[in-house]
C-alpha positions as CSV (number, residue, x, y, z in Angstrom):
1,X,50.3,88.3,116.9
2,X,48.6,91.8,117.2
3,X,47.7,92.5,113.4
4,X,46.8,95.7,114.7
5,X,50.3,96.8,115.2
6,X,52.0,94.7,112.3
7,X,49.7,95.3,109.6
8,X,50.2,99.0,109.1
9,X,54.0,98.7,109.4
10,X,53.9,95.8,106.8
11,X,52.0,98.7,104.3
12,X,54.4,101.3,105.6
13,X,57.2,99.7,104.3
14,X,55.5,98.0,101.4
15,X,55.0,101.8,100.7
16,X,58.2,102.5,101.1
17,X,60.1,100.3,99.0
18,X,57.7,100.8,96.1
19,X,58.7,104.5,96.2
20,X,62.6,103.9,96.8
21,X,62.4,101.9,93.6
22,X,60.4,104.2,91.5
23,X,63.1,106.9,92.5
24,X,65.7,104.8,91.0
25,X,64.2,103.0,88.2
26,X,61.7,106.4,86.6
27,X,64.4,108.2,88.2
28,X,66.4,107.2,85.1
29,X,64.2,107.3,82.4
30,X,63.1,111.2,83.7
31,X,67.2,111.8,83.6
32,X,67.2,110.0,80.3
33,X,64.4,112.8,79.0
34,X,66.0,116.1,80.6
35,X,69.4,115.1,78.5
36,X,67.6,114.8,75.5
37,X,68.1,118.1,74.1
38,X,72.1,117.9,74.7
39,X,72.4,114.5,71.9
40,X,72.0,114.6,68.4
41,X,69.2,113.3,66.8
42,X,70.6,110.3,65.6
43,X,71.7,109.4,69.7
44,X,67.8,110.9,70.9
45,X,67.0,108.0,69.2
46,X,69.3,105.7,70.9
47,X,68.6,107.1,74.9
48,X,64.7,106.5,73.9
49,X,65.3,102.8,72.7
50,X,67.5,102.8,75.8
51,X,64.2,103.3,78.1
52,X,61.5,102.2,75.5
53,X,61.4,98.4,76.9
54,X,61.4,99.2,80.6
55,X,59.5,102.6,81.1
56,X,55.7,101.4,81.4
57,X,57.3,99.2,83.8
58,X,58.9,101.5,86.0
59,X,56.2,103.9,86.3
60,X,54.3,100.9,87.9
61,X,56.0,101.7,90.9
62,X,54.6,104.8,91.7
63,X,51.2,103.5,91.2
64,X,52.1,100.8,93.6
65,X,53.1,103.0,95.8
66,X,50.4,106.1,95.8
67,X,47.8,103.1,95.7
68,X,49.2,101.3,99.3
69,X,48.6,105.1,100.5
70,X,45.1,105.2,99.6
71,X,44.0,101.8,100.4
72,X,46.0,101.3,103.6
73,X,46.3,104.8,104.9
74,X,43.3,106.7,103.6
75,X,43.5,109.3,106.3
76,X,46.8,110.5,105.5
77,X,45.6,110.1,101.5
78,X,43.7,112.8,102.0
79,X,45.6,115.2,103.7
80,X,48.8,114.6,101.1
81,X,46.5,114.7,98.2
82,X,44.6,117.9,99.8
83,X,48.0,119.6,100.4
84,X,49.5,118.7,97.5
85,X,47.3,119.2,95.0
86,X,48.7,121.5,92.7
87,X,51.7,119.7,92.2
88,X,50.6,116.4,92.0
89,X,48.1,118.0,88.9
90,X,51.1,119.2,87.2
91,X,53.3,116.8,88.0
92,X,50.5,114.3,86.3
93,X,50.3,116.9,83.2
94,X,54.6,116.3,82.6
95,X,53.9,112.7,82.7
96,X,50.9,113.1,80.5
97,X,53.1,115.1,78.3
98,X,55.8,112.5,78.4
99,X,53.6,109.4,77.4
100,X,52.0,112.0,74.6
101,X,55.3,112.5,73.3
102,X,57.0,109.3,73.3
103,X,54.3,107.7,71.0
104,X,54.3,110.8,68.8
105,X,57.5,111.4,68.2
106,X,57.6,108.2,66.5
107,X,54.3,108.5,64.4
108,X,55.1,112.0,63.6
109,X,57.0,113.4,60.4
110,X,61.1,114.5,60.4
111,X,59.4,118.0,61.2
112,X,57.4,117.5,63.6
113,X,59.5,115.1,65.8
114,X,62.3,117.4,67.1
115,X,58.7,119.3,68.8
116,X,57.9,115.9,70.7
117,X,61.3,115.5,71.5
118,X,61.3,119.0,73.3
119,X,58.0,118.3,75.1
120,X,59.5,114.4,75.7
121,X,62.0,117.0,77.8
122,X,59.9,119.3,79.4
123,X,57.2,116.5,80.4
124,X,60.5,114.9,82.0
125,X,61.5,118.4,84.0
126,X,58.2,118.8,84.9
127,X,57.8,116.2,86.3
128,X,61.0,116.0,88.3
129,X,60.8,119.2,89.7
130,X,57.1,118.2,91.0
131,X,58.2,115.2,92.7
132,X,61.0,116.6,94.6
133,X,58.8,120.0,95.8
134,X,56.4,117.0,96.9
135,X,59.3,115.4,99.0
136,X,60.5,119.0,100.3
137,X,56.8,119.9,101.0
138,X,55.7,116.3,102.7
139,X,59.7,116.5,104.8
140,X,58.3,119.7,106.5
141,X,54.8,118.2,107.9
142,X,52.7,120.1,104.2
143,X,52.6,123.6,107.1
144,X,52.8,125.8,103.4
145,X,54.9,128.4,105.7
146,X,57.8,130.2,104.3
147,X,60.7,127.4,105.6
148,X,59.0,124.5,104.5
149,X,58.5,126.6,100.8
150,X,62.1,127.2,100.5
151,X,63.1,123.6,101.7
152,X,60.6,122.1,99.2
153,X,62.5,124.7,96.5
154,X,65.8,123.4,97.4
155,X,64.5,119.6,97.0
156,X,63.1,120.1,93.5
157,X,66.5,121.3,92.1
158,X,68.4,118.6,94.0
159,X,66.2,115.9,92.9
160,X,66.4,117.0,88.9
161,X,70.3,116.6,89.5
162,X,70.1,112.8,90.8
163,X,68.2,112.1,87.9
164,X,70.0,113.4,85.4
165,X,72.8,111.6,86.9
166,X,70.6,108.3,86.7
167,X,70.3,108.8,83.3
168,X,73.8,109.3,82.4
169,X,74.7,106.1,84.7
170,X,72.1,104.4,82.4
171,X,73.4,105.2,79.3
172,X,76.4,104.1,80.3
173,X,75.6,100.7,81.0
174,X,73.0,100.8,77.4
175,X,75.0,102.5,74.8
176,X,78.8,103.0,73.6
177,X,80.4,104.9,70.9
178,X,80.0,108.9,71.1
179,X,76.7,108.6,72.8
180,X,78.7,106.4,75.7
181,X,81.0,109.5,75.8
182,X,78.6,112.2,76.1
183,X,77.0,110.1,78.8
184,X,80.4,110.9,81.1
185,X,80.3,114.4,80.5
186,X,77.2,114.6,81.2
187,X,77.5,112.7,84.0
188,X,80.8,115.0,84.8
189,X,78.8,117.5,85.0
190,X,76.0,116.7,87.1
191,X,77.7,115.1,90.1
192,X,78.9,118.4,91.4
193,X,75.4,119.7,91.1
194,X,73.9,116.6,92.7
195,X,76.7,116.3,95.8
196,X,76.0,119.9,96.7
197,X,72.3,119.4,96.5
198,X,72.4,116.3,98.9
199,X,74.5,118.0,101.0
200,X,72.5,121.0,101.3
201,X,69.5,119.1,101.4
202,X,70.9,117.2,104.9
203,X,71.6,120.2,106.8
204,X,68.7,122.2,106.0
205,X,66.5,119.0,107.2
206,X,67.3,119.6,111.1
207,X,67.2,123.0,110.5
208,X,63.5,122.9,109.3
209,X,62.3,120.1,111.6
210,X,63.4,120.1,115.3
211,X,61.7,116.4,115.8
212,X,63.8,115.4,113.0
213,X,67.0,117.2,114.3
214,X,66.0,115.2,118.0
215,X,66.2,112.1,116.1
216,X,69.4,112.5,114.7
217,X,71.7,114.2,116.7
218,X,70.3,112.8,120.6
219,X,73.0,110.0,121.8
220,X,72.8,107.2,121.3
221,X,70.9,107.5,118.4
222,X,73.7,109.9,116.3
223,X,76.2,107.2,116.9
224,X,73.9,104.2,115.6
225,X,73.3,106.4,112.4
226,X,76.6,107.1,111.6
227,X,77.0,104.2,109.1
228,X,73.9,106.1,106.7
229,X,76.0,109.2,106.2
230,X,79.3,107.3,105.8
231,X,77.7,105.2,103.3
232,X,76.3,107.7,101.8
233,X,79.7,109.8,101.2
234,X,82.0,106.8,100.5
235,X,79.3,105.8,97.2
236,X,80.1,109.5,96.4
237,X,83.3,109.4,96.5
238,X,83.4,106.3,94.3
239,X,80.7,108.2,92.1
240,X,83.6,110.7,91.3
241,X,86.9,108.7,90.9
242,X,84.1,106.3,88.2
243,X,83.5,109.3,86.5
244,X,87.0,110.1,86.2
245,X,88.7,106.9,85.7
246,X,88.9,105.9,82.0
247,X,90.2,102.4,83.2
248,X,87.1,101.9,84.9
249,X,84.9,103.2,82.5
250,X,85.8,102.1,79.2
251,X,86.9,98.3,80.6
252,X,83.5,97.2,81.1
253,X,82.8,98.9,84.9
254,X,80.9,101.7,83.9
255,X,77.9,100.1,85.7
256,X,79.6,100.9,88.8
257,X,78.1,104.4,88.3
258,X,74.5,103.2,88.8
259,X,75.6,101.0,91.7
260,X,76.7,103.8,93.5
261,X,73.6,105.7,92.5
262,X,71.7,102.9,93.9
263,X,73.7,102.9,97.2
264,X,72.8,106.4,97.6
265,X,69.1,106.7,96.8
266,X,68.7,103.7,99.2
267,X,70.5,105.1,102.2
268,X,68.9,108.7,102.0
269,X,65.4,106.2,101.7
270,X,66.4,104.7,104.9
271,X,67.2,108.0,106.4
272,X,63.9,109.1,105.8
273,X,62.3,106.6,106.5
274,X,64.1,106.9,110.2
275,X,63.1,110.3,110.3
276,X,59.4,110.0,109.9
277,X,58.9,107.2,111.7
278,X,56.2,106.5,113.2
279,X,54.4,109.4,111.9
280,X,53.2,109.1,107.9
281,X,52.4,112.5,108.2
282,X,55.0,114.3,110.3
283,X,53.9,115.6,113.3
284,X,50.1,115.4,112.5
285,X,49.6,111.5,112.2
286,X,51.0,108.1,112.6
287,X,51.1,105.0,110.7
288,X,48.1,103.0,113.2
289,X,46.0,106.3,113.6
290,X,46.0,106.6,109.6
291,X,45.8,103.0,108.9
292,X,42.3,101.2,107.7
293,X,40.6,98.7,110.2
294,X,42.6,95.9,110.8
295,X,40.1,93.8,108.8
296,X,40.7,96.1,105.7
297,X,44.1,95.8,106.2
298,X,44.3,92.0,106.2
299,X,41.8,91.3,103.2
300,X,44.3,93.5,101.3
301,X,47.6,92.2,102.6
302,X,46.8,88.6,101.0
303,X,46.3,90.8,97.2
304,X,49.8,92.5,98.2
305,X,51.6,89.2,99.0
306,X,50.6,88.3,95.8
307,X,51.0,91.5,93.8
308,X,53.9,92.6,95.1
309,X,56.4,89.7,94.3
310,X,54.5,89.8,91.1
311,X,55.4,93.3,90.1
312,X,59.0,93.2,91.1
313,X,59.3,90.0,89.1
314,X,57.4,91.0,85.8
315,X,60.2,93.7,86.5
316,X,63.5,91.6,86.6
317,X,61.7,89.4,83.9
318,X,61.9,92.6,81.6
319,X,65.2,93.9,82.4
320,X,66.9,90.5,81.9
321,X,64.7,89.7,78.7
322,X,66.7,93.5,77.3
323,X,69.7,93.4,78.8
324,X,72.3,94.4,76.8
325,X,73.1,97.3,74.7
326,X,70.3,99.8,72.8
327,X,70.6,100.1,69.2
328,X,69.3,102.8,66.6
329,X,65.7,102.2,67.0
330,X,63.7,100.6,63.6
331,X,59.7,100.8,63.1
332,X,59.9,98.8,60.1
């Protein structure tokens, strides 16, 4: 076996999936935070006891994920990290600002805790709007020219939008009563938002990389792709007759919502994921000319064998331990 070759596509997608499941677990809990201001203060409550078990688990991910990066690919580490320094530092500031305001917004008195529960809000925007200029940014090869800033605008509103859809899938499956029916306006509201955004978001990818565009549209490879974007628009079509069927909704189905979420996030990660590869850097550097000596690469891969299973179980561990639906939340 050439180790050589297998290692860095091992880390690659080891990457990979720790990111896809950061989007859709964090992705959530960010949603959760930008609703915030629309509940009453009773509900806020109620979405933060829906997160509060899960959140420092989620956020894992991302470490997971930014660490494989640095430890496995510490050439393209430092061109990401160079490029995208600005809003990686601000997109650590909202999540700063989120951890900051989650513990004092229970510590702090009646009038001080409707302030944490703003900045609990803004830390979430923040840092959804960061991640997805990242995305847009890092899509375009980090060239910083005028197309790749107006693709990597375009990305940070769409992403925003999936989240806050996240979040109102969540609170469907977490919460009933009035809060349960906000969550479908809410999420009403935001599907339109998100659908145009994705579709936006995959034309305007050709448009602004031709080696992507190659990939996707040369024969036979446009016809061996086709099930990604029919995936992808059949879970969106479900996505809106959930959101307006009542007998799927209140009938215990509303977790359909996140399924189709899921189905979603997981086929634009594939699409990606086609469309960079081989390059981890597009069209500066691939995955074996970033990669670590082979002997790095295998020391670590026993500590990832061990730590990945690890994390994902601690993970289904915690979400089976709180299953069920949050209540009003109680410091006593």
């Amino acid at each position: 076996m050439d180790l050589s070759y297998w290692l860095p596509l091992f880390f690659a997608g080891a990457m990979g999936f720790s990111l896809l499941i950061y989007v859709m677990l964090d992705g959530y809990d960010l949603g959760i935070g930008m609703l915030l201001p629309f509940a009453e203060d009773d509900e806020k409550d109620v979405m933060i006891a829906s997160i509060g078990p899960f959140w420092d688990a989620n956020e894992t991910w991302i470490v997971l994920g930014v660490g494989i990066l640095l430890i496995a690919f510490p050439q393209a580490h430092s061109i990401v990290l160079t490029s995208l320094y600005l809003p990686v530092t601000i997109m650590l500031m909202g999540l700063i600002l989120r951890g900051v305001s989650f513990d004092f917004r229970v510590k702090a008195g009646d009038d001080r805790k409707a302030m944490w529960n703003r900045l609990f809000a803004l830390g979430s925007l923040i840092a959804s709007v960061c991640q997805g200029w990242m995305v847009g940014a890092y899509v375009t090869g980090l060239t910083g020219d005028t197309m790749s800033t107006l693709f990597a605008t375009l990305i940070s509103l769409t992403l925003p939008a999936l989240y806050i859809m996240l979040g109102a899938a969540w609170l469907l499956i977490k919460t009933e009563g009035e809060l349960f029916k906000k969550a479908v306006r809410w999420g009403r509201m935001a599907v339109l938002p998100m659908g145009i955004g994705l579709l936006l978001v995959s034309v305007a990818t050709p448009i602004v990389s031709s080696a992507i565009a190659e990939k996707w549209f040369s024969l036979p490879n446009a016809l061996g792709l086709l099930p990604i974007p029919l995936s992808t628009g059949i879970a969106y079509a479900g996505l809106l007759w959930i959101f307006n069927s009542k007998k799927i909704l209140f009938n215990g189905y509303a977790w359909l919502a996140f399924v189709a979420l899921a189905v979603i996030c997981v086929m634009a990660s594939i699409g990606l994921g086609y469309s960079l590869f081989p390059d981890i850097v597009i069209g500066r550097m691939d995955i074996w000319t970033a990669a670590s000596a082979t002997e790095s690469l295998l020391f670590t891969f026993w500590g990832a064998i061990v730590a990945l299973p690890a994390i994902l179980g601690y993970t289904i561990f915690i979400y089976r331990i709180f299953r069920g639906k949050a209540t009003h939340l109680s410091y006593e």
